[in-house]
C-alpha positions in Angstrom: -1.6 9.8 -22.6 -5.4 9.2 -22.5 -7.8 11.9 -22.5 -10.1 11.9 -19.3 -13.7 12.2 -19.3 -15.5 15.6 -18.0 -16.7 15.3 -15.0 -17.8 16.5 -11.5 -13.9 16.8 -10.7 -12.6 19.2 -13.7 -8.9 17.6 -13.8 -5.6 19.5 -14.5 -3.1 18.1 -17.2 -1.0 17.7 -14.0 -3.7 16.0 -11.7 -4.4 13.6 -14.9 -1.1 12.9 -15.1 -0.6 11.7 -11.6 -3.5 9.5 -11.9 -2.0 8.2 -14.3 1.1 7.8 -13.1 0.2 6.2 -9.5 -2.0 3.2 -12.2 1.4 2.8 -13.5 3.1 2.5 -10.7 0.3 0.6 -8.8 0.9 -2.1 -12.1 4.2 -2.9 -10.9 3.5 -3.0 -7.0 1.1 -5.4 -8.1 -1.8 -3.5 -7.9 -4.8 -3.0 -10.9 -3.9 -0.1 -12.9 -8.2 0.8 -12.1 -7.5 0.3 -8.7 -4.2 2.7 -8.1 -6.2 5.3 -10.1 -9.0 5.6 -8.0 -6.9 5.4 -4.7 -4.9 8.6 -7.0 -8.1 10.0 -7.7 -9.6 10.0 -3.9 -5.6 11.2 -2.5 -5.6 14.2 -4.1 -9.6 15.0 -4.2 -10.2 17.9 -1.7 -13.5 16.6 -0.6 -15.1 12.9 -0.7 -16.1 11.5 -3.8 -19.5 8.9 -4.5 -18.8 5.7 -6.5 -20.5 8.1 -9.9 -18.3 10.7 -9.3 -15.3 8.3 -9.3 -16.6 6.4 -12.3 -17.4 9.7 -14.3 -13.7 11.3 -13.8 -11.8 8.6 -14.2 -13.9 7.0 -17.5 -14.3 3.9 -15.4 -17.6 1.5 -15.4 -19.3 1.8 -12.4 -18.8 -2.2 -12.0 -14.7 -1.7 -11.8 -15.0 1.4 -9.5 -17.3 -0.8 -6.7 -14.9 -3.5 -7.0 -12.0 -1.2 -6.4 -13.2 0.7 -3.9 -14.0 -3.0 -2.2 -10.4 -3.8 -2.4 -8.9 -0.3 -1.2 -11.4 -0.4 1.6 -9.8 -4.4 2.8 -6.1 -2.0 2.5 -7.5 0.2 5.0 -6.6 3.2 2.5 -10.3 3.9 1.2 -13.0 4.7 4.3 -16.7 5.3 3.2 -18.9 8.1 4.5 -22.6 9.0 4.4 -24.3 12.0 4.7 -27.9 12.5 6.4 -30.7 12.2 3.7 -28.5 10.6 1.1 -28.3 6.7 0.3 -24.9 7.1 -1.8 -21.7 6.6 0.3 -18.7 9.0 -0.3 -15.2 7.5 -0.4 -12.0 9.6 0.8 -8.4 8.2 1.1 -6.1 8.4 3.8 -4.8 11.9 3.5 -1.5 11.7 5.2 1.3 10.8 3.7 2.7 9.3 6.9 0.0 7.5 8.0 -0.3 6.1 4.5 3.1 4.2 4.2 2.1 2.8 7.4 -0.9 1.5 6.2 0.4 -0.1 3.1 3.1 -1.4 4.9 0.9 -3.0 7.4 -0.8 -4.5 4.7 1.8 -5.7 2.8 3.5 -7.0 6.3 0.4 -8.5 6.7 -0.5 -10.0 3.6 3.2 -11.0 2.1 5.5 -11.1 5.2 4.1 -12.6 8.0 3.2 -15.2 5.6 6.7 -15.9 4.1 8.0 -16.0 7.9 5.6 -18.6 8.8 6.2 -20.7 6.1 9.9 -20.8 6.1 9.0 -21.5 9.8 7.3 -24.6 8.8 9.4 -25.6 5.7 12.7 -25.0 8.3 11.2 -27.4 10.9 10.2 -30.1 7.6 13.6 -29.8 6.4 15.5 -31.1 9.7 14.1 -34.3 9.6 12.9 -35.1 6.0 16.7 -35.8 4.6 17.5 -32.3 3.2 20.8 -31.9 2.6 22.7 -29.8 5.7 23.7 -26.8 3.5 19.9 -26.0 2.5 19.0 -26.6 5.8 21.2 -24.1 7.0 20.3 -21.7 3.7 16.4 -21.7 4.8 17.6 -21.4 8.5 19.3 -17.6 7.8 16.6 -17.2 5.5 14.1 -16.8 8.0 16.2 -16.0 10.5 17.4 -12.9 8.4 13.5 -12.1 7.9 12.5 -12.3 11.4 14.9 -9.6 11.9 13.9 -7.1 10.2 10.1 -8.1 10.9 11.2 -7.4 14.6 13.5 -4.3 14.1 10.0 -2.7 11.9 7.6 -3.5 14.4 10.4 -2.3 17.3 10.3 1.0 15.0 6.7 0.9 14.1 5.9 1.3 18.0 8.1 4.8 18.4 5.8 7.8 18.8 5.4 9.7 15.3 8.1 12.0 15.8 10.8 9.7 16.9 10.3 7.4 13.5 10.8 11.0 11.9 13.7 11.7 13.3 15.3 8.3 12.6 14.7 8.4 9.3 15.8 12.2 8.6 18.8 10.9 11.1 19.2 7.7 8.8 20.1 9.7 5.7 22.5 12.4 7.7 24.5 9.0 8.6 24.2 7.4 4.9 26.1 10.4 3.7 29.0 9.4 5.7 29.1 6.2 4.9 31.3 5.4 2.3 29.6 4.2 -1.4 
């Protein structure tokens, strides 16, 4: 593992490590490694950080850290704030674990989804009457039939007070316990 820099945010082995870790795992959700680090950085930072402060914890040039904090501001995870008497802007992440998944999965709904429904959509509608053969029609038909589905059943879910999503989901691994493997 790298070394971080000193800076205005004196990092643990253990807070290093999940930065780290989260620009790992940000690689294979798709994500710049720079980019899941900062979000890391600003999740577990107590108070909001400036774009320097950012730049001088992680090691980062200032450059990388405004263009990742553009791109985690368009997720709606990264929200700036200013303080009277002070040009800089200071970043904080959305702090709750909650109403984080539901923001990256809004997003990724959003930006991945919705888009894959609509095109099967159009490709499904193309198909019928451009000479496809019957069995692909019928494969891109449950395709998108199978994806409306659970695009419905989340956003039936993603309407339920707070609470009740909690409760499905603690009820939904009681019931996968009795299911058999």
């Amino acid at each position: 593992m790298t070394e971080m820099s000193e800076s205005p945010m004196d990092l643990t082995p253990a807070m290093q490590n999940f930065i780290l870790h989260w620009g790992e795992m940000g690689t294979k959700w798709g994500v710049n490694r720079s980019v899941a680090q900062i979000h890391a950085l600003l999740h577990i930072s107590p108070e909001p950080l400036t774009a320097e402060d950012i730049a001088d914890t992680l090691g980062l040039a200032r450059s990388n850290v405004s263009t990742g904090i553009k791109e985690l501001q368009a997720w709606k995870l990264v929200k700036a704030t200013r303080n009277l008497g002070d040009r800089r802007d200071f970043f904080t992440s959305v702090q709750d674990m909650f109403e984080l998944a539901h923001v990256v999965i809004e997003g990724r709904r959003a930006r991945e989804f919705q888009p894959t429904i609509e095109a099967l959509r159009a490709v499904s509608a193309e198909a019928e009457g451009d000479g496809t053969p019957a069995h692909v029609v019928k494969r891109m038909q449950e395709t998108r039939e199978m994806m409306e589905l659970f695009d419905g059943w989340y956003q039936d879910v993603a309407r339920l007070p707070r609470l009740v999503q909690m409760a499905a989901i603690r009820l939904g691994a009681k019931v996968a316990r009795f299911l058999p493997k």
